[in-house]
NUDO-680664 format. One record per residue (C-alpha): residue number from 1; x, y negated, z. Coordinates in steps of 0.05 Angstrom, whole numbers, always signed. Each point is the difference from the previous one (the first is absolute). Layout:
REM NUDO-680664
[NUM; [X; Y; Z]]
...
This chain:
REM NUDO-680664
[1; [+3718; -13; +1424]]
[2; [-72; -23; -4]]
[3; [+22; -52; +64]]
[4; [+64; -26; -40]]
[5; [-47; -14; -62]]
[6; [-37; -30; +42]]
[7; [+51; -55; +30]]
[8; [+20; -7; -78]]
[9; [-58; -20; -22]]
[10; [-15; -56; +62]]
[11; [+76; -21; -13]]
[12; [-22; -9; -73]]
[13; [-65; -43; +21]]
[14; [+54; -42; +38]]
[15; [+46; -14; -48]]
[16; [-66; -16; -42]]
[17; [-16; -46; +51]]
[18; [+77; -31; +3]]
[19; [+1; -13; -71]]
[20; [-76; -23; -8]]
[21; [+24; -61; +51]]
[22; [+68; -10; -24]]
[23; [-38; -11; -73]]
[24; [-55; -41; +37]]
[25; [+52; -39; +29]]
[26; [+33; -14; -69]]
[27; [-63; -31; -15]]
[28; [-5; -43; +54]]
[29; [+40; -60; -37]]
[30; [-5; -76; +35]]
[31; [-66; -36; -27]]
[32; [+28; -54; -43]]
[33; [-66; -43; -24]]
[34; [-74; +6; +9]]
[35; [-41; +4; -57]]
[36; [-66; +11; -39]]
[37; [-11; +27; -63]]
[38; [-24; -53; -50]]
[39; [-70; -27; -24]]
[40; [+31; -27; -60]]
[41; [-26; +69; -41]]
[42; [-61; -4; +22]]
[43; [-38; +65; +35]]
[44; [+63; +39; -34]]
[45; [+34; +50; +51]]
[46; [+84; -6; +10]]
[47; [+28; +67; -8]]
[48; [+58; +23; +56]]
[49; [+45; +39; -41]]
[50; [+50; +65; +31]]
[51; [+54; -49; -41]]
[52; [+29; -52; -40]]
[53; [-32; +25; -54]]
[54; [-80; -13; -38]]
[55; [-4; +72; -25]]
[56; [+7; +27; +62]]
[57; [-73; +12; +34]]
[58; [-22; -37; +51]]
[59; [-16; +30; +74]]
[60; [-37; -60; +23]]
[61; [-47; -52; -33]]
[62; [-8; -64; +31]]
[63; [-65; -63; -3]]
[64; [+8; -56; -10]]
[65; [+30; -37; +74]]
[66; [+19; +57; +21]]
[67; [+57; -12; +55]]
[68; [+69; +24; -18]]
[69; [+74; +8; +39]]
[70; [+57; -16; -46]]
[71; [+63; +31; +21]]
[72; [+46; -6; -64]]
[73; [-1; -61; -59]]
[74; [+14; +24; -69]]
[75; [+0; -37; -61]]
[76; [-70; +32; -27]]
[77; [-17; +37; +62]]
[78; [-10; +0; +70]]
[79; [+4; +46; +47]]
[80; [-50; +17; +44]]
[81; [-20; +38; +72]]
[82; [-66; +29; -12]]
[83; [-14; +43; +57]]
[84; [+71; +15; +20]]
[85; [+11; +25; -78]]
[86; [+44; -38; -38]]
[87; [-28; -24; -71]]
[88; [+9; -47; -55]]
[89; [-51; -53; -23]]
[90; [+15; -48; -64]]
[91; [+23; -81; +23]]
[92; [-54; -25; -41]]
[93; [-54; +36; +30]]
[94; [+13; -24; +75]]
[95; [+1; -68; +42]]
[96; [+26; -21; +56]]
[97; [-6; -64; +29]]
[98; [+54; -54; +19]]
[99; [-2; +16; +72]]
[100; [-3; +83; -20]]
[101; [+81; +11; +21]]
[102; [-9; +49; +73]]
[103; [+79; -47; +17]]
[104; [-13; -69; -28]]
[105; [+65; -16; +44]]
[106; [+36; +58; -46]]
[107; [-37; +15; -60]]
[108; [-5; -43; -52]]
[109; [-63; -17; -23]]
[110; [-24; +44; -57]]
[111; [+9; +26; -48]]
[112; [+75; -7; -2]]
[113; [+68; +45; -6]]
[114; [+55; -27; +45]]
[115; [+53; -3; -43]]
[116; [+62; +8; +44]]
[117; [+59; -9; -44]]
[118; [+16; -35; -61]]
[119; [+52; +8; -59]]
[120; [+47; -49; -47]]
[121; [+11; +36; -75]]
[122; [+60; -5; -30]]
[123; [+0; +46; -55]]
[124; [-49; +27; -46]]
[125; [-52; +47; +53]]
[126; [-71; +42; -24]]
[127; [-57; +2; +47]]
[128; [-23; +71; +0]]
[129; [-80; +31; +7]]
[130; [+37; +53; +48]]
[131; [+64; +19; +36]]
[132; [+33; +33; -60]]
[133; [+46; -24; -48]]
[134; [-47; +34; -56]]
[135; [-66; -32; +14]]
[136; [-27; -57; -43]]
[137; [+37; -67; +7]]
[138; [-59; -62; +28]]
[139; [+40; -56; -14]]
[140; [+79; -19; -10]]
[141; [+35; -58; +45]]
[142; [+66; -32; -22]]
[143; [+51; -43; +47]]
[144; [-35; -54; +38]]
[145; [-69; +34; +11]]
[146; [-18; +8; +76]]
[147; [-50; +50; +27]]
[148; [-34; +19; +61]]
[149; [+13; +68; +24]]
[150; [-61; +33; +39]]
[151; [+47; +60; +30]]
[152; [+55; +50; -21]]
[153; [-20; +74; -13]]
[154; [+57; +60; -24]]
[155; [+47; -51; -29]]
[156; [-48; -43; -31]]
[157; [-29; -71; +23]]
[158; [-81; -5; -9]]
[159; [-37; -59; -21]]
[160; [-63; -19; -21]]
[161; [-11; -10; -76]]
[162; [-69; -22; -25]]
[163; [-51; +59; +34]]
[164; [+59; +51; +9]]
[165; [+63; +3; +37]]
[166; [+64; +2; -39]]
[167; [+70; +19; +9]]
[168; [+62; -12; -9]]
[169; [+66; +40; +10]]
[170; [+35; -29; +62]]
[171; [+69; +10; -37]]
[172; [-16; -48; -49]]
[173; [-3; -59; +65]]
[174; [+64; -28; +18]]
[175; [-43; -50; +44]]
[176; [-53; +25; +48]]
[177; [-17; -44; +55]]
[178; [-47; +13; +58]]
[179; [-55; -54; +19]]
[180; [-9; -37; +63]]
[181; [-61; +21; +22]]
[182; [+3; -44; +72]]
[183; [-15; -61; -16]]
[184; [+14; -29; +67]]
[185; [+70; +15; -13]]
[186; [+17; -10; -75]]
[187; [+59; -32; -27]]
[188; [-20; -45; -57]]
[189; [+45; +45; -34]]
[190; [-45; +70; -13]]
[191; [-70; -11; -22]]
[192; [-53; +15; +50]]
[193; [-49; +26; -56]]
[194; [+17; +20; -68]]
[195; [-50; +39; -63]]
[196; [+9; +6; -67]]
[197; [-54; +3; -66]]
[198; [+23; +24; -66]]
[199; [-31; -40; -74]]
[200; [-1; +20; -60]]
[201; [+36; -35; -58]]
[202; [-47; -58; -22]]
[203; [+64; -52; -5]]
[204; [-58; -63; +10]]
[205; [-28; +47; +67]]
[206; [+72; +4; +19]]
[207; [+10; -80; -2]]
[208; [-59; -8; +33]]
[209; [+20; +46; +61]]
[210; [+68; -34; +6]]
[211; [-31; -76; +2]]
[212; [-45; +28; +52]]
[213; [+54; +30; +40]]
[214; [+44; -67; -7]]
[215; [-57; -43; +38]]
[216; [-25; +44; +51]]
[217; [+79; +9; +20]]
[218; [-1; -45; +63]]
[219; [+18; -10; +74]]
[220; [-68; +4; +32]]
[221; [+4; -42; +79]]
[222; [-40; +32; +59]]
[223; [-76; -10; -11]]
[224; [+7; -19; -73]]
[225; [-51; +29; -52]]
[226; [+14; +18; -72]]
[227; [-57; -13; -42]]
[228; [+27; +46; -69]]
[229; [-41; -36; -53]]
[230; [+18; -65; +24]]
[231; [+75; +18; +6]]
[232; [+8; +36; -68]]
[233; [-46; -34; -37]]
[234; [-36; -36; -42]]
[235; [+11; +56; -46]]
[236; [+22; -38; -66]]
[237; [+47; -8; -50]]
[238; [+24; -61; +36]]
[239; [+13; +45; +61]]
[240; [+49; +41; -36]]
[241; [-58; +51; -8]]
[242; [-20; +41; -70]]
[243; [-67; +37; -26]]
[244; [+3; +75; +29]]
[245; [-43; +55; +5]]
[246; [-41; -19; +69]]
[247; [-57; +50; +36]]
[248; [-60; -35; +5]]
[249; [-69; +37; +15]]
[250; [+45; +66; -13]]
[251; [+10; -19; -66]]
[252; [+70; -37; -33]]
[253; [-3; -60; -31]]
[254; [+61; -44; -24]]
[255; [+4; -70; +48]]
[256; [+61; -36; +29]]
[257; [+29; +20; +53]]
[258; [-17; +78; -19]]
[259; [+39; +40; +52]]
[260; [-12; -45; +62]]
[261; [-40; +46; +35]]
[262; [+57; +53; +2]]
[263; [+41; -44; +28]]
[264; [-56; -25; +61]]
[265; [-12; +74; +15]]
[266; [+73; +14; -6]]
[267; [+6; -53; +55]]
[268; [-53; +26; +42]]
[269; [+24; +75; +8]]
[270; [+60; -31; +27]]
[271; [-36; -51; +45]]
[272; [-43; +63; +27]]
[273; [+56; +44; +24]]
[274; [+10; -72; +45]]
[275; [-35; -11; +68]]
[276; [+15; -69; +13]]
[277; [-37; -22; -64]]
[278; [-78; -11; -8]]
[279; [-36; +9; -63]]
[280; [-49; -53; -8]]
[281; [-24; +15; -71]]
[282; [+0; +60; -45]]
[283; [-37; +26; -53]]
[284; [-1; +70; -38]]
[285; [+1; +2; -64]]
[286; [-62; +49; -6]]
[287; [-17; +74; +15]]
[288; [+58; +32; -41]]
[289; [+50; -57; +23]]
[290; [+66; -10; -41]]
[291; [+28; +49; -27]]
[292; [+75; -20; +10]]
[293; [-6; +8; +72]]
[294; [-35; +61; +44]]
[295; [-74; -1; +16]]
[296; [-21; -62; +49]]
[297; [+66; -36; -6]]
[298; [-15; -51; -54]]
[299; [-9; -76; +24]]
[300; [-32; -40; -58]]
[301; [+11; -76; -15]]
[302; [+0; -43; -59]]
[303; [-85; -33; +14]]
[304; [-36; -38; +58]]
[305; [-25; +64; +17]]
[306; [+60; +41; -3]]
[307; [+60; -22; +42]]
[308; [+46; +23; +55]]
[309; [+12; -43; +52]]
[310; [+39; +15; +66]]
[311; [+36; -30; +56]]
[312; [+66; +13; +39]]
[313; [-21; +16; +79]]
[314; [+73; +18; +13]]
[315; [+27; -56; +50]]
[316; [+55; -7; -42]]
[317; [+10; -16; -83]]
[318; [+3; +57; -53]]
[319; [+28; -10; -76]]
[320; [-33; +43; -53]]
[321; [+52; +23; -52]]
[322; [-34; +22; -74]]
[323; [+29; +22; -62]]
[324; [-11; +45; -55]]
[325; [+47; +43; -41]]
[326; [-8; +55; -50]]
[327; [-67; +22; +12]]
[328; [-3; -7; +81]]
[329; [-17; -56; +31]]
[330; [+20; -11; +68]]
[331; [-18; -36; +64]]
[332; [+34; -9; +68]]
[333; [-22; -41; +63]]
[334; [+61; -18; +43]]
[335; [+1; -37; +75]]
[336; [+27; -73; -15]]
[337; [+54; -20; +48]]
């Protein structure tokens, strides 16, 4: 008796020991960036959280340039590898520099979402906060509207909306279509890149984004640059442009052209997702960034200072495609044949 208690209690240890590495192993997820934690709060430590979630407490505090492995993107969040645990540090509280993908060749550079499909409306459809028909409705898109789709999950198709994913019920699509990711081998006919920002209702802001959109809609040739301000503005009435609520310093203020930047970081997080294009310029618009789009993504323009500027490496032409609808605007790159 006391010798079969014994081999229970080893075989025990070892299945112990089984599940320990099989759990270890779950944790071992492919190192997507390299990172630090940020100086911008001064000698503040950057909590690792258990979750996606503030109230949850912390089992590691961080300094200030303190290295960090991303292995997930999330609209607010990253996710980290902190000594083969998996935790969860806000986007605003890290950096990582240009060259901070682990596969520049295929990652894109940070911080965006691939989106890997994209969807025509043609009838009245709610984004969701969740995957339930009962959860609170984000924003409403009618016939015409086109959005980026990051991935499908249980029946419904995720995408990003402001600092949040959203959803929306993949029975309400009659159109979903896949993009080409392979640039090498694109059509002309599927965009290689697509993304998607939602506005609010500000009818001048609106008018704003879709002059904006008109001019930076273009066949760009092989080794061509695209300097934004330059091709969108001067930002007057002249220009087709109206006063709008604009973020300057962090603060709004009413000048022409009030929207612009959404539509130069709207541009961007497509660009990003595309290895054959270089950013040459691009600036922030502060710690907190805009809030329209997820932490780090936001590519301000509109002042000398504040531009986007960028250049087609591909060795062969690529026509951006921009519109807005509803309260998405939209953005896809294609290959030109």
């Amino acid at each position: 008796m006391k010798q079969k208690l014994i081999l229970w209690a080893l075989a025990a240890v070892m299945l112990l020991c089984v599940c320990g590495e099989a759990a270890a192993e779950d944790n071992k997820k492919p190192i997507l960036y390299n990172g630090s934690v940020t100086r911008r709060y001064g000698t503040s430590t950057t909590s690792i959280y258990p979750e996606m979630d503030k109230e949850s407490k912390p089992f590691k505090y961080l300094n200030p340039d303190a290295k960090i492995q991303i292995t997930a993107i999330y609209p607010n969040w990253v996710e980290v590898n902190y000594n083969g645990q998996l935790g969860y540090i806000i986007r605003q509280r890290i950096d990582i520099p240009e060259d901070g993908a682990v596969d520049p060749l295929h990652t894109p550079a940070y911080p965006v979402d691939v989106q890997y499909y994209y969807a025509l409306i043609d009838r009245d459809v709610n984004v969701m906060s969740d995957k339930s028909a009962d959860s609170e409705v984000l924003s409403t898109l009618t016939a015409g509207a086109r959005v980026a789709i990051d991935g499908m999950e249980d029946g419904w198709a995720k995408l990003i909306y402001h600092r949040q994913y959203g959803y929306i019920d993949t029975n309400d699509l009659s159109e979903i279509y896949p993009v080409h990711l392979d640039p090498a081998t694109a059509d002309g006919e599927t965009p290689m890149a697509v993304f998607t920002s939602f506005y609010n209702d500000n009818p001048d802001r609106i008018n704003n984004l879709a002059v904006a959109c008109a001019y930076i809609s273009k066949v760009m040739q092989p080794g061509e640059e695209m300097n934004f301000n330059e091709t969108v503005g001067p930002f007057n009435a002249a220009r087709g442009y109206l006063p709008a609520p604009v973020l300057v310093d962090e603060t709004l203020k009413n000048n022409y052209g009030g929207g612009s930047c959404q539509v130069s970081s709207t541009l961007w997080d497509t660009l990003i997702q595309l290895t054959g294009i270089t950013t040459v310029k691009r600036e922030p618009h502060g710690n907190n960034g805009a809030s329209y789009l997820p932490h780090g993504m936001d590519a301000s323009s509109g002042t000398d200072w504040s531009n986007l500027i960028f250049r087609n490496d591909y060795d062969f032409p690529i026509r951006i495609d921009a519109s807005v609808h509803d309260f998405a605007m939209f953005v896809a790159v294609y290959r030109e044949r």
